[in-house]
N, C-alpha and C positions, 0 to 999 in steps of 0.2 A: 625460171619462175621466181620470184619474189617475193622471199622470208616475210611473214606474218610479225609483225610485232613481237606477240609472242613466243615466236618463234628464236626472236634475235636478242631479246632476254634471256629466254631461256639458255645459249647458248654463250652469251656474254658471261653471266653466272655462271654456267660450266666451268668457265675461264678462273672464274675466281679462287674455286676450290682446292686446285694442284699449289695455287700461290700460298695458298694460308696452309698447305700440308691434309689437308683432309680428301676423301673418297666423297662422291657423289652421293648424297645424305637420301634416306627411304622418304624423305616429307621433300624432296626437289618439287615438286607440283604444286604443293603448297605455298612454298616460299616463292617460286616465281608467281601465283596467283598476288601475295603480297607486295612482291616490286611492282607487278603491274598497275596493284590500287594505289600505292607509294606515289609511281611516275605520273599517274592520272593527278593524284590531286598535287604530288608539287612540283614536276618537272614542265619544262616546256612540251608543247607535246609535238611540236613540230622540228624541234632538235635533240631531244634527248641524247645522251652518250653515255659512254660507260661508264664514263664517272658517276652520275647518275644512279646507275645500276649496282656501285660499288655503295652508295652513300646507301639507295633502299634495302644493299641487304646487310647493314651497319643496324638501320633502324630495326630490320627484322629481327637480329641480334638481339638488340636491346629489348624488344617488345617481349622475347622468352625467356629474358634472364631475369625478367622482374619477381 
C-alpha cells in the first residue's frame, strides 16, 4: 500500500528529530499539519523531497520563536 503524503512527511520529520538531538515533540501533529500547508503553498507538489520537509520545519521554527 502506498504512504499518504502525509504519511511520508510525517515520517521524513521523524527523521529529523534524532539529527537535531531532540525526542519526538507532544505538537508532532501539528507541525507536520504545518509542513503540509508550507509544501502546498511553496514546494512543487509533484516532486517535493526532504529537503523540502527540512526547509518547512525551519519555517515552522521560525514561525514559534517569534
Amino acid at each position: 500500500m502506498r504512504n499518504t503524503k502525509k504519511e511520508v512527511e510525517a515520517q521524513l520529520l521523524a527523521d529529523i528529530y534524532p539529527v537535531i538531538g531532540i525526542d519526538r515533540p507532544k505538537n508532532h501533529d501539528d507541525i507536520v499539519e504545518f509542513i503540509m500547508d508550507d509544501l502546498e503553498a511553496a514546494a512543487d507538489p509533484d516532486s517535493w523531497h526532504s529537503g523540502d520537509v527540512s526547509i518547512a520545519f525551519r519555517r515552522f521554527l521560525e514561525s514559534v520563536s517569534k
